[in-house]
N, C-alpha and C positions, 0 to 999 in steps of 0.2 A: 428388258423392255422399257422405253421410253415411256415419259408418262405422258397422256395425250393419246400417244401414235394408237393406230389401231391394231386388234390383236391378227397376225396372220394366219391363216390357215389351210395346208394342205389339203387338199382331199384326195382318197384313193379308194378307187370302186372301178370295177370293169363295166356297170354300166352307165352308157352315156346318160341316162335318163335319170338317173341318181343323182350324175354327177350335176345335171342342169338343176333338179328340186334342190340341193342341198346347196349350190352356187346362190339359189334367189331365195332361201333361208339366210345366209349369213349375210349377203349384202345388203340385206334390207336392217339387219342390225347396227347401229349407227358406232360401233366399237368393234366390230369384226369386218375383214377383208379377206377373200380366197388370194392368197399368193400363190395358187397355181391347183390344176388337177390333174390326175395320171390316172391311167386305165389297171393298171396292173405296178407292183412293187418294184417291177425293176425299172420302170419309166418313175417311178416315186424315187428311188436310190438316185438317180439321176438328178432331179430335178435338187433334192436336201444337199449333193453334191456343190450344186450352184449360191445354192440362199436354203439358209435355214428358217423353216419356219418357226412362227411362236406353237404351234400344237397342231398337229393331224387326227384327220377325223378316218376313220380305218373302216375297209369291208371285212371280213372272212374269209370270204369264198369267192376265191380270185382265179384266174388260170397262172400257170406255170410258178409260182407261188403262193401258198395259201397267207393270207393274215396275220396268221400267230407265228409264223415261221419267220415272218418277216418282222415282225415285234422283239421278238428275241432276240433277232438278230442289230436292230437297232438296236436297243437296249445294250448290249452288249457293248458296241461301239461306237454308238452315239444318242447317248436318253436325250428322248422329247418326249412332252406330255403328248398322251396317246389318247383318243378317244375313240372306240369301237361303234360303227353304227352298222349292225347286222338284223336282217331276217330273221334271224335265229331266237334272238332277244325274244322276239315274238313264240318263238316254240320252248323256250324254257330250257335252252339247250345248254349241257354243261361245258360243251366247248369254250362258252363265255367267262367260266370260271376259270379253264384256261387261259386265258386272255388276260384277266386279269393278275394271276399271280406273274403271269410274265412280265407285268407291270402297266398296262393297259391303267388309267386314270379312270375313268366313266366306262359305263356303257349303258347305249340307247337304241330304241327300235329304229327301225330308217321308217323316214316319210311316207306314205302311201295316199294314194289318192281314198278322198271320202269325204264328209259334213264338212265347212268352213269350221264349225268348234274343231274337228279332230285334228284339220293341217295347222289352226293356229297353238293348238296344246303341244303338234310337236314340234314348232319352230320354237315355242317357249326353251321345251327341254332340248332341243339342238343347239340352241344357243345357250344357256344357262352351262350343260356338259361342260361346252368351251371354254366358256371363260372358267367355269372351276378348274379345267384342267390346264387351264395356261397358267395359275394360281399355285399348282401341287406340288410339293415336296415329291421329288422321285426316289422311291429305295423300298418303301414299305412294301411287304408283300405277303399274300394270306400263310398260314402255319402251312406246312407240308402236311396230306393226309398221314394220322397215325391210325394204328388200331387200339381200339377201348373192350373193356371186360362189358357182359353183354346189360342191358340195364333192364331194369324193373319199368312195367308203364308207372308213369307220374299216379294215373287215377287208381293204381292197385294200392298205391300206400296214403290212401285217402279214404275213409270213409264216405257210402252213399251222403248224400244230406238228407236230413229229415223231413220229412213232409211239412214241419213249421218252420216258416219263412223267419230269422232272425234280423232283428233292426240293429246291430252291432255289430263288429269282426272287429278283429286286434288283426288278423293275418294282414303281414308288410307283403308291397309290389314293388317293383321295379317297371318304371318307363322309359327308356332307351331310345333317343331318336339322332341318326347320324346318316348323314351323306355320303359327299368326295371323300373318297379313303375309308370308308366307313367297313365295306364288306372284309378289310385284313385286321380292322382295330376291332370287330363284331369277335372275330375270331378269336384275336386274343385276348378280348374279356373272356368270352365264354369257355373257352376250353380252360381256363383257368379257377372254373367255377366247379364247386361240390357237387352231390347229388342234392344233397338238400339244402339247396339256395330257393331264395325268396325266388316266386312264380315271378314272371318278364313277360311285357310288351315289346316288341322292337317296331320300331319304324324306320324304314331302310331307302334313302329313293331310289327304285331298282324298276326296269320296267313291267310289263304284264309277263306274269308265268314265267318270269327270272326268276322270283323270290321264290318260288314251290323248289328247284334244283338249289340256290342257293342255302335255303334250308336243310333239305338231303344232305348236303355237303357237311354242315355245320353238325346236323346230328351225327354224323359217321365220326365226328374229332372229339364230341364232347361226352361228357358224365351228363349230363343233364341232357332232357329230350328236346329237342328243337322242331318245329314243326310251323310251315305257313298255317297263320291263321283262317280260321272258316268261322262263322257267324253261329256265335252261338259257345266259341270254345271255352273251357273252363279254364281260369289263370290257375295253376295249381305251382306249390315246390315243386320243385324240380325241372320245371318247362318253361321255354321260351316260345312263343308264338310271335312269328314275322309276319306283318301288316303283307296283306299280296299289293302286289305292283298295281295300279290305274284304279284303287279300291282303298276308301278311308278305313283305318281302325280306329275303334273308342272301346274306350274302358266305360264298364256298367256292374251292374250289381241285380245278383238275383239272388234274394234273401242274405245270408253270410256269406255266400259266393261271389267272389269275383269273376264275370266273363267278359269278352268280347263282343259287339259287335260291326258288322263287316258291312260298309254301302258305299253306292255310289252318289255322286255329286259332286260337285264346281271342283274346282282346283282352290284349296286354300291357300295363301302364303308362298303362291306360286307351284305347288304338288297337289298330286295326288298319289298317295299318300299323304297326307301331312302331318308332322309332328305336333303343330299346334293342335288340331281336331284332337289326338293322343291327348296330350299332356292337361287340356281345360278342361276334356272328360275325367282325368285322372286327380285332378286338382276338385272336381264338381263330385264326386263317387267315393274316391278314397282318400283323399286329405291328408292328413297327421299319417296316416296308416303308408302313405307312398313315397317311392326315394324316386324325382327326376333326375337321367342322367343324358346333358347334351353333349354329341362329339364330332368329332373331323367334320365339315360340310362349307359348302360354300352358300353365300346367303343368310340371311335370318329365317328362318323357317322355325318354329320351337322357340324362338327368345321369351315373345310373351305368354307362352303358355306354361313355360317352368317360370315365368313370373306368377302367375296363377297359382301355381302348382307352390310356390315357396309362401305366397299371402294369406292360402288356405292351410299353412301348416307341414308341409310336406319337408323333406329332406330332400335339399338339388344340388347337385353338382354341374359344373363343366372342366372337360380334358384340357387342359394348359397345350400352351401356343406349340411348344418345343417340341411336342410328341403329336401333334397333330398335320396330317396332310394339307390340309386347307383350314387354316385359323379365321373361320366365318360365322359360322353357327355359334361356337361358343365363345367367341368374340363380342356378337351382338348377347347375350346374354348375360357376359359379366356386365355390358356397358349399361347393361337395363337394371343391372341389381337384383338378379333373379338367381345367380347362382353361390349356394352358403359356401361350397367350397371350393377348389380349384385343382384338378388332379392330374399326374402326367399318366399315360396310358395304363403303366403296369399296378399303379395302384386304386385303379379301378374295382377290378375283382373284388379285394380284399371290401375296398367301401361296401362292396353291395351282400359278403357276407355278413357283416359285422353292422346290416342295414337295422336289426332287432336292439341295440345298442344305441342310437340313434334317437336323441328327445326332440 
């Protein structure tokens, strides 16, 4: 891609009324252009036959070709960064997880009519997709479902807490906030992780009710319990709790306990979810006690809050360039001086065991 030029963009949806909302979404972006629309995949095969685009934004649920069929089969014979904008997104449907290990780059809810806030949050994240995914390293892709031996609830091997509130905890967290390529690199931290690892925040930009299936997902692969977050959950070893999609999480404290809570409001840092809202709660709560860890993403979202998060004492990392899909996130992060260390994917896990060691 030239530097300057603007980024091009397929679009393929069967319907017309999509195709028109998502044409006056990206034109109005002063760095993206539609280089063309097709109803259906095989007027799309057509059209890439001609001019390649810089990245396609993709339906599902097509006639005479469904989406993913047609992914793979790109993929196969000709990778372009993919971007999924389905219906679906919106029902939590794991078909999307499909999508992505096929290699799908993004996915996001498609446009709908409603408030002037709602069409401009999603012309934000339509066009943010974009450009992440014209950005992405192609190849990574989530682990392949395994089966695991059956696990213990996290809160069986905890004690109630006591009726007195304590002003102290020594118990270490993990805060985890990642993007573009985030849901196959999410994977392999965690399925890499013990049963008794340090309790986890994750912050994921996934849209509404993606992140409850892509949790399912994660818990069926790992030793440790995975589970969307709900207001009120307790950070416990063993468990990871996923921020839900259009819905901030922060870290808080009740008594010795670590939990979550879960709300809505503005878009920070350009999400909702945000990493930052995460990681300044995490930096404001647990301090010394917490390890940030920034990865794959496109944008700064998280840089200054695991700056936060390092000034109050904490232990942060960011994923090194080579092993990441999009070198964004923790790019702005090392540039801010927020991250103590620098790690490539696979030794992640280990930092986050070995988090109790950690001055």
């Amino acid at each position: 891609m030239t530097a300057g030029r603007r980024l091009r963009v397929l679009i393929v949806d069967d319907s017309a009324a999509v195709r028109a909302a998502l044409t006056r979404i990206i034109e109005d972006a002063p760095d993206l252009e539609v280089m063309a629309t097709a109803g259906d995949p095989f007027i799309a095969a057509q059209r890439i036959a001609q001019e390649l685009p810089d990245v396609i934004i993709l339906d599902i649920e097509m006639p005479r070709m469904d989406g993913i069929t047609f992914l793979r089969r790109l993929m196969a014979q000709r990778p372009i960064p993919v971007v999924i904008c389905s219906s679906l997104a919106e029902e939590g449907s794991e078909t999307l997880l499909q999508a992505l290990e096929a290699g799908a780059v993004e996915v996001v809810a498609k446009p709908r009519m409603g408030s002037a806030q709602f069409l401009a949050e999603s012309a934000v994240r339509v066009c943010d997709a974009l450009r992440a995914a014209a950005h992405a390293r192609l190849g990574r892709r989530m682990a392949p479902p395994r089966s695991v031996e059956r696990k213990l609830s996290a809160d069986a091997m905890i004690p109630p807490p006591s009726g007195r509130a304590m002003a102290r905890t020594t118990e270490r967290i993990v805060c985890i906030g990642a993007s573009t390529g985030g849901t196959e690199a999410l994977a392999e931290v965690l399925t890499a992780l013990p049963v008794d690892s340090p309790g986890i925040v994750i912050v994921q930009h996934m849209p509404e009710r993606f992140t409850a299936a892509f949790a399912r997902r994660l818990d069926g692969l790992c030793r440790i319990d995975v589970k969307e977050a709900e207001d009120g959950d307790a950070v416990l070893p063993g468990r990871a709790l996923i921020a839900p999609g259009n819905r901030h999480t922060l870290l808080t404290r009740s008594g010795a306990r670590y939990c979550v809570a879960v709300k809505d409001g503005p878009l920070v840092s350009r999400h909702r979810p945000s990493v930052d809202v995460l990681f300044r709660t995490a930096a404001q709560y647990a301090g010394r006690n917490a390890l940030g860890v920034i990865m794959t993403g496109m944008g700064d979202d998280g840089a200054r809050g695991l700056l936060e998060m390092r000034r109050a004492g904490a232990a942060t990392l960011a994923q090194d360039e080579e092993s990441c899909v999009v070198f964004g996130m923790p790019k702005e992060a090392i540039a801010l001086g927020a991250a103590e260390r620098i790690l490539p994917l696979d030794r992640i896990p280990q930092a986050i065991v070995e988090l109790r060691a950690w001055t």
